[in-house]
C-alpha positions, 0 to 999 in steps of 0.5 A, a space after each residue: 244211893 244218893 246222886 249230885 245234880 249240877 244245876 246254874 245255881 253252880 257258883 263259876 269258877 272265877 280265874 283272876 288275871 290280875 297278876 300276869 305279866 306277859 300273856 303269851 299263847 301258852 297261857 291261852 292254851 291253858 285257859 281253854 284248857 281250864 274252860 274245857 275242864 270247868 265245862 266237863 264238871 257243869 262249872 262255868 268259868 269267868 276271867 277276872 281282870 284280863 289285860 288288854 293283851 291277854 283280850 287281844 289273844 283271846 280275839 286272836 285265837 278265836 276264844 274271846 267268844 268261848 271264855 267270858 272274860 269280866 269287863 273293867 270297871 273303867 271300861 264303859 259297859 256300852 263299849 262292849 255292846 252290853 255283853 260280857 266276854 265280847 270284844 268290840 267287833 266280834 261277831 260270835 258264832 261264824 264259822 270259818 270259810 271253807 277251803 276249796 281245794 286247788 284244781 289242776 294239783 296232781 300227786 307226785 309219785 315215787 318213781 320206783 312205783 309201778 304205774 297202775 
C-alpha cells in the first residue's frame, strides 16, 4: 500500500475575491471555514484580490493574521511591512486580555430553594 505525503511543495489553494460585491461576516465565517478545511488537508490557502473592506473585516474579526491574504499590485510592498497577509499596525500573535472576574457579584437564588 502505497501512501501520499503531503509536503510545502503543495500548490496553495488560491481563492480570488475579485468579484465580491459586499463582504459581510458570512463571508468571513466562510473563509475561515475554507482556511480550516484547506489546513485539515496540508493545502495552504491564499486570497487573491480582497477588497479594501473584506481586509477591514478580516482585522476586525481577528483573521487578517490566519488568512494570507495576496497584496495589490497598486499597493506599495512596504505599506504592509514586507509581509504578505498583514494589515498596517497589526500586531500578530497577541493574545486577548484576560477577564477578571467581578468581586463582590453574588448569584441570585430561586427563592423556592431550601438554604444550604
Amino acid at each position: 500500500m502505497k501512501t501520499e505525503t503531503r509536503t510545502s511543495a503543495t500548490r496553495p489553494l488560491i481563492c480570488d475575491l475579485g468579484a465580491l460585491a459586499a463582504p459581510d461576516l458570512a463571508v468571513v465565517d466562510a473563509l475561515a471555514r475554507l482556511r480550516r478545511a484547506a489546513a485539515r488537508h496540508g493545502v495552504r490557502l491564499v486570497l487573491r484580490n480582497a477588497s479594501g473592506p473584506l481586509r477591514e473585516l478580516l482585522a476586525f474579526s481577528g483573521l487578517a493574521a490566519v488568512l494570507l491574504v495576496e497584496p495589490d499590485e497598486q499597493e506599495d510592498s512596504g505599506a504592509c511591512g514586507g509581509e504578505v497577509g498583514l494589515l498596517p499596525g497589526l500586531q500578530p500573535g497577541r493574545q486577548p486580555e484576560q477577564r477578571e472576574e467581578h468581586l463582590g457579584v453574588e448569584e441570585v437564588g430561586d427563592p423556592g430553594d431550601p438554604a444550604r
